[in-house]
C-alpha positions in Angstrom: -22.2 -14.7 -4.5 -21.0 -17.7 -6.3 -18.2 -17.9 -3.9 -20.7 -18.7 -1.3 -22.5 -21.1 -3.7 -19.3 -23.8 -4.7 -17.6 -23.4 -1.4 -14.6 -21.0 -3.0 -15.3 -17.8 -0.1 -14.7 -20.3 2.5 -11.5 -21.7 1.1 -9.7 -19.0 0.5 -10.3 -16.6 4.0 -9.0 -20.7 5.2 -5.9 -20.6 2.9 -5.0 -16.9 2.9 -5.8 -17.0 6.6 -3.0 -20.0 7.1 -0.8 -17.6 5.4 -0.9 -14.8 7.4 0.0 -16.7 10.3 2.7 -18.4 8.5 4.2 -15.1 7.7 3.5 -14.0 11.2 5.5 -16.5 12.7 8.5 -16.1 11.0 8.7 -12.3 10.9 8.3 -13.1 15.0 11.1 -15.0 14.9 12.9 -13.2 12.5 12.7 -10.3 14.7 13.3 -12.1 18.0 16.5 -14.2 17.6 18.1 -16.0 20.2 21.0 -14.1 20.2 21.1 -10.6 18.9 25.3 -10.5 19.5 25.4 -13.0 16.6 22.0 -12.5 14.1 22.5 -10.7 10.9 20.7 -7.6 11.0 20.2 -4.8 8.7 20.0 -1.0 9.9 17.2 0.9 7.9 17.1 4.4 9.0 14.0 6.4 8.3 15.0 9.7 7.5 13.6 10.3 4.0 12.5 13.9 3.5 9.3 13.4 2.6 5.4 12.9 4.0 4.2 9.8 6.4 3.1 7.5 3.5 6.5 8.1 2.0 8.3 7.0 4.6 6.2 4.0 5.7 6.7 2.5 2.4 10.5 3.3 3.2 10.1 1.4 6.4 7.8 -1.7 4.6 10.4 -1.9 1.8 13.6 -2.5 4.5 11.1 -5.0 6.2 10.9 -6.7 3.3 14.8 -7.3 2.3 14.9 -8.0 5.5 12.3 -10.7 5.5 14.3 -11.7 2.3 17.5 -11.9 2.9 16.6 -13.7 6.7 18.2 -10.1 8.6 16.7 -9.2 11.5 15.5 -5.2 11.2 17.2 -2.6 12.9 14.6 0.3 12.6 16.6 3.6 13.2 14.0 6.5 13.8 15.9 9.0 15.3 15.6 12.1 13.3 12.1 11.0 12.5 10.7 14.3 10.5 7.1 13.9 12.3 9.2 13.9 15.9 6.4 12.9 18.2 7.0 13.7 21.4 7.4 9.9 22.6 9.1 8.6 19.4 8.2 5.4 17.4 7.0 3.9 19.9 4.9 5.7 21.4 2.4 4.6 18.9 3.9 1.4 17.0 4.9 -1.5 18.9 8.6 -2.2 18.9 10.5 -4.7 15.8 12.0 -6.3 18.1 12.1 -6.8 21.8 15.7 -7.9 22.0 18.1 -6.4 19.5 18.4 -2.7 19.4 20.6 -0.2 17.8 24.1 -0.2 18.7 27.4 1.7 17.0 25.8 2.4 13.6 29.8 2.7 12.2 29.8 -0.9 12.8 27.1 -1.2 9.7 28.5 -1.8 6.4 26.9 -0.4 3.4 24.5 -3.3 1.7 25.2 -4.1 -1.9 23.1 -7.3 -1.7 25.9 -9.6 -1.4 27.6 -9.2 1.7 25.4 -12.1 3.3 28.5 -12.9 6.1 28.8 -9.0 7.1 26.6 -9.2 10.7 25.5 -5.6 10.4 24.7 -4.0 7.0 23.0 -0.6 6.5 20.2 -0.6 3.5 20.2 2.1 1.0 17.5 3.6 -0.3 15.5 1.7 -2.9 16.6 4.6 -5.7 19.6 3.7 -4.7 20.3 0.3 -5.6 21.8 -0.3 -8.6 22.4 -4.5 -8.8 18.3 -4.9 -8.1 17.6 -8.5 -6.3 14.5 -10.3 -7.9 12.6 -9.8 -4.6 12.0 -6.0 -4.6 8.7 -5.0 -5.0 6.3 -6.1 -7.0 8.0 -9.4 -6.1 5.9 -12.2 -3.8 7.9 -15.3 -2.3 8.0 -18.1 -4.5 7.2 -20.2 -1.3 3.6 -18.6 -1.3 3.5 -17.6 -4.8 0.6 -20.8 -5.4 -1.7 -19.7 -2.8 -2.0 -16.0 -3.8 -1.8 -16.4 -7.0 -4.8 -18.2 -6.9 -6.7 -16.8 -4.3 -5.9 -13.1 -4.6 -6.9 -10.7 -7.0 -3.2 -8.6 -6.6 -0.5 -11.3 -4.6 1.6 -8.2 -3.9 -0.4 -6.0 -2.7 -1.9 -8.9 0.1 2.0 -9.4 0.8 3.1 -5.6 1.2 -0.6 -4.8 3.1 0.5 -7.7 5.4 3.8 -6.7 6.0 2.9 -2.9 6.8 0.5 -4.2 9.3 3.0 -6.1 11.5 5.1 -3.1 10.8 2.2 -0.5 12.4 1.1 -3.3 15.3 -0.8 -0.3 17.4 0.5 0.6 21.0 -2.6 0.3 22.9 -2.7 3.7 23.9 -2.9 4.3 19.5 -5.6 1.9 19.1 -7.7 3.3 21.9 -7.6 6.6 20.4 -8.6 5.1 16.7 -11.3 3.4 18.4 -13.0 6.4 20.6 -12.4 8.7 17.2 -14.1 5.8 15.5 -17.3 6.1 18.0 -17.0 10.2 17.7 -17.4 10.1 14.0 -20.0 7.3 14.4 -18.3 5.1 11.8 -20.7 2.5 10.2 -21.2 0.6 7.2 -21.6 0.7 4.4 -19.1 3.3 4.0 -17.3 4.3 1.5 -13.9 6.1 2.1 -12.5 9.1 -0.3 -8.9 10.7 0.1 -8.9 14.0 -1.8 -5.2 15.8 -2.2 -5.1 20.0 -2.4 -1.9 21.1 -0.8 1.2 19.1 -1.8 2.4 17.7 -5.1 -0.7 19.3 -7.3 -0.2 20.0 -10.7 3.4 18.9 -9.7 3.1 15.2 -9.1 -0.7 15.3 -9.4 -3.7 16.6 -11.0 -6.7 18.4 -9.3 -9.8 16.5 -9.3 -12.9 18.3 -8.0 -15.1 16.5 -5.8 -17.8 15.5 -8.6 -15.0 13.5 -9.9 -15.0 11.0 -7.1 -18.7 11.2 -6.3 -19.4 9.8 -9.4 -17.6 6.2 -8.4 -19.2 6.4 -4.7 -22.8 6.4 -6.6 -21.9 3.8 -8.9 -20.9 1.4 -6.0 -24.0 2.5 -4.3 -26.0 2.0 -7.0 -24.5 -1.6 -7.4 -24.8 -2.4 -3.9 -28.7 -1.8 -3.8 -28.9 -4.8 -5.9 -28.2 -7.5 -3.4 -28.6 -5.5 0.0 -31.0 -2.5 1.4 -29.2 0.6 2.0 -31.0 3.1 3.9 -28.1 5.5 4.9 -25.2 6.6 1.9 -22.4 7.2 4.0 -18.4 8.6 2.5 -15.6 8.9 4.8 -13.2 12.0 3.8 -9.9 12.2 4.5 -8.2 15.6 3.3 -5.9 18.1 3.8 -8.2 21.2 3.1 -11.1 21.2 5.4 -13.4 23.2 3.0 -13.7 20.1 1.3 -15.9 18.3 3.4 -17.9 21.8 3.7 -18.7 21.5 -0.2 -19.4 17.8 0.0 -22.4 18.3 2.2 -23.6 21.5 0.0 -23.8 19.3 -2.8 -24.6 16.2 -1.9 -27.3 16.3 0.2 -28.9 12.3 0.1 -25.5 11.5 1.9 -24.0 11.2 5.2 -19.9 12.4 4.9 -18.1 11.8 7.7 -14.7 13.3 8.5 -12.4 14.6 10.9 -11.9 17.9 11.3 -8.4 18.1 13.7 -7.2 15.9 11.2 -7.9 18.1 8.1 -6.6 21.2 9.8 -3.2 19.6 11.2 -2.6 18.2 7.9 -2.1 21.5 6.3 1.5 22.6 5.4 2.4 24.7 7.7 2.0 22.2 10.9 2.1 18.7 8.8 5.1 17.8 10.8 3.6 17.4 14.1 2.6 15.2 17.2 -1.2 16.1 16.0 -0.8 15.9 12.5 0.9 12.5 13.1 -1.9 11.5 15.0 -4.5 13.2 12.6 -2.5 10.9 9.5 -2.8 7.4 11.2 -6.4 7.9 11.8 -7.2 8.5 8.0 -5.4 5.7 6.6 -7.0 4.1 9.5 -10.3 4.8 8.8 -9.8 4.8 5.1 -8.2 1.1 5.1 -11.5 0.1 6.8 -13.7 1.7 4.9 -15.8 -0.7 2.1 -14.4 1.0 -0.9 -11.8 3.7 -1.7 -11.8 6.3 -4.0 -8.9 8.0 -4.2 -5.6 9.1 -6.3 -3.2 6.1 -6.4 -0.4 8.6 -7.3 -0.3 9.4 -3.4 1.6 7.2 -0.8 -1.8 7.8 1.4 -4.5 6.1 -1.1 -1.3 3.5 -1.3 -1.1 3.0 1.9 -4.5 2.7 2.7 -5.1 0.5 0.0 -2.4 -2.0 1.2 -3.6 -2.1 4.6 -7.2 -2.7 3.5 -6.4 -6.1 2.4 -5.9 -6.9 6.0 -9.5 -6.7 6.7 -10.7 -8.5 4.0 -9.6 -12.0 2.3 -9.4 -10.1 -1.0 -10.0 -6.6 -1.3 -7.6 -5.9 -4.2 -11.0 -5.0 -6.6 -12.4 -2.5 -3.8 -11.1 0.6 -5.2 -11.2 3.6 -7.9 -8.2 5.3 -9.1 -8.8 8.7 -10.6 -5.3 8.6 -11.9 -2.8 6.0 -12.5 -2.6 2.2 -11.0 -1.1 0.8 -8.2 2.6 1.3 -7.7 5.0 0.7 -5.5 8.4 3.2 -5.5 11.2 2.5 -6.8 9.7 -1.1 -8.0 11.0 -3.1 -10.7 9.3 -3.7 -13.9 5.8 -4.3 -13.8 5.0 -6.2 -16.8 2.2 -7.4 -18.6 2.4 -10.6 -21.4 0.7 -10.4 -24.8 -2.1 -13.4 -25.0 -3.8 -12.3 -27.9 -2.4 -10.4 -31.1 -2.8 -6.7 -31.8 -2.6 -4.7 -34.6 -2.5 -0.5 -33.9 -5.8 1.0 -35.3 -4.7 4.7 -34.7 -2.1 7.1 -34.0 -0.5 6.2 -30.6 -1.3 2.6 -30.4 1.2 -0.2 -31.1 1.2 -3.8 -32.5 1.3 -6.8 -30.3 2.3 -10.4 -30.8 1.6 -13.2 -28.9 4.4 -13.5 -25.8 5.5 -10.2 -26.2 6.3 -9.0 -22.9 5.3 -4.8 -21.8 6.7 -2.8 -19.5 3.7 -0.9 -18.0 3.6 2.5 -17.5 0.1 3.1 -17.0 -3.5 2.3 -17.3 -6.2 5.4 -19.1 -8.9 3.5 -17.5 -10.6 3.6 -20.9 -10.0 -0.2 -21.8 -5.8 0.5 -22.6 -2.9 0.3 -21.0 0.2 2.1 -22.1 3.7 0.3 -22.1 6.8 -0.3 -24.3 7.0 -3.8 -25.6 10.5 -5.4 -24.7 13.2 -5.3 -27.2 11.3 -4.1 -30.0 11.6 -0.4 -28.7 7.8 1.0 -29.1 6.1 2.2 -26.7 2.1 3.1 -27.1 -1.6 2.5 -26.2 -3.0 -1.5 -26.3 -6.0 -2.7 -25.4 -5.3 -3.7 -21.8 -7.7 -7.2 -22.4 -5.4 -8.6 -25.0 -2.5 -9.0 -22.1 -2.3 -10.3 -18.4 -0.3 -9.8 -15.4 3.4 -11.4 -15.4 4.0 -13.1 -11.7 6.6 -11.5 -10.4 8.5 -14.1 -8.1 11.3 -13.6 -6.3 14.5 -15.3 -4.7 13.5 -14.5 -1.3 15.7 -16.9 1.7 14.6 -20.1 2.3 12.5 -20.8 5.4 10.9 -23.8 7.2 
């Protein structure tokens, strides 16, 4: 609200809107070169063995080094573990319109200094073991000013960005997001929930029962009825166990969920790998990503995902969500660190001392007021009050451009 009193809300969808198009542009003509025979390009094949979000953020992290390093992107998605019957693109929009795949032996491999080598072929980002500054959580210094100061998280507007000109819809795609849209009779407010039961619980992730995430819909509902009249509760669900929804609307009664049901079933194990279940995994994040607010697990690619794209509909959305378990990553990032402005001595077991300019590797955030992190070169590693540090920029040495 006082954004639209001293002017600030206008400013910034201006300056943030300036640099969309800037980055537009030049991933256009990064992508388009005159001559494809003589660009430098960089072959990213996408045939991790792992779920959609995982190899999305794959795809988004070659875009990038590609972005950075001024290489046109060779997207190879033969082999694609989804294999929909009409390929890439017959839902995404091509990379580029003039350079395709040729002889992959002609790629050599990338170790981040072979700028004169025309063809080089991009590991994955495990893989690299002399890390450039401009992996991820890196911004370009170049519009490092603008979204540092308008943007709550200047990463996550960059990656969010750059997956959206990644997943430009075929029209057939967006027709079929928008008739689902008018099926489900998708309105706001909404608020969008992704809750994980198959895959990677009590593996990479804990179960959280529904209650869990109910209780941050109603606090933003609660906090919305302040400022506007809300006569319909409405929660989008995205999830892989349908029986979900089914106890949703058992319990909570004085709400409205909405959620796909083709989508649930074909995201289930046993046909996850699918033309439908590819279908049924565009439309959640989809949906999600548009939603008002997210709930969700940020230790899945899909809340990630989601997340990232969401701050293509809004100027800055990077405060519109609730984590029920750690904070935003990106994988195979490099340090994310925080900076000491304000001493700290430990007041229990499992907290550590801070001074003033020491820097922390995070490792997470308990959502109770700490962080946990290991302080650089003094060794410990512990609980601190997450208010006694701030975020360190990271800026990196992306290529120069005009």
């Amino acid at each position: 609200m006082l954004g639209d009193i001293d002017g600030l809300k206008e400013v910034r969808h201006k300056k943030l809107n300036q640099l969309k198009q800037l980055l537009t542009d030049r991933l256009d003509t990064l992508q388009s070169p005159a001559d494809c025979s003589k660009a430098r390009k960089l072959l990213c094949k996408l045939n991790k063995g792992c779920g959609y979000g995982c190899q999305m953020h794959h795809a988004v992290y070659c875009l990038i080094v590609a972005y950075a390093t001024k290489r046109t992107l060779l997207l190879d998605t033969n082999g694609w573990r989804y294999m929909p019957q009409n390929g890439w693109e017959g839902y995404f929009k091509p990379l580029s319109t003039n350079c395709k795949i040729g002889s992959e032996s002609q790629a050599s491999p990338w170790d981040g200094h072979n700028d004169a080598d025309l063809l080089v072929h991009l590991p994955i980002s495990d893989g690299i073991t002399r890390r450039p500054s401009y992996l991820p959580l890196a911004i370009p210094k170049d519009m490092s000013e603008t979204l540092l100061t308008y943007h709550g998280h200047p990463f996550v507007w960059f990656v969010g960005h750059m997956m959206r000109y990644l997943l430009r819809w075929q029209s057939t795609t967006q027709n079929f997001i928008d008739d689902k849209k008018k099926e489900l009779k998708f309105d706001k407010p909404i608020v969008g929930i992704h809750v994980r039961r198959t895959d990677k619980i009590n593996s990479e992730a804990a179960l959280h029962n529904i209650e869990e995430y109910m209780v941050h819909v109603e606090e933003y509902y609660q906090k919305l009825k302040r400022t506007t009249k809300v006569p319909v509760k409405r929660v989008f669900i995205a999830t892989d166990e349908p029986k979900v929804v089914d106890e949703a609307r058992k319990r909570y009664k004085d709400y409205v969920f909405v959620s796909d049901a083709q989508a649930s079933k074909s995201a289930a194990l046993s046909s996850r790998y699918s033309d439908q279940s590819l279908r049924g995994i565009i439309l959640d994040i989809e949906i999600l990503a548009q939603t008002d607010y997210l709930v969700c697990t940020f230790s899945s690619q899909v809340c990630r995902l989601a997340y990232e794209i969401m701050q293509t509909y809004h100027d800055d959305a990077s405060q519109y969500f609730h984590s029920l378990d750690d904070i935003y990553y990106f994988g195979g990032q490099n340090m994310h660190r925080h900076k000491a402005i304000y001493p700290h001595a430990a007041r229990r077991q499992g907290e550590i001392d801070l001074a003033v300019g020491d820097i922390i590797a995070v490792a997470g955030n308990h959502w109770d007021g700490y962080s946990k992190g290991r302080v650089q070169g003094k060794g410990w590693d512990g609980l601190y009050p997450s208010y006694k540090t701030e975020d360190v920029p990271d800026i990196g040495d992306f290529a120069a451009y005009n």
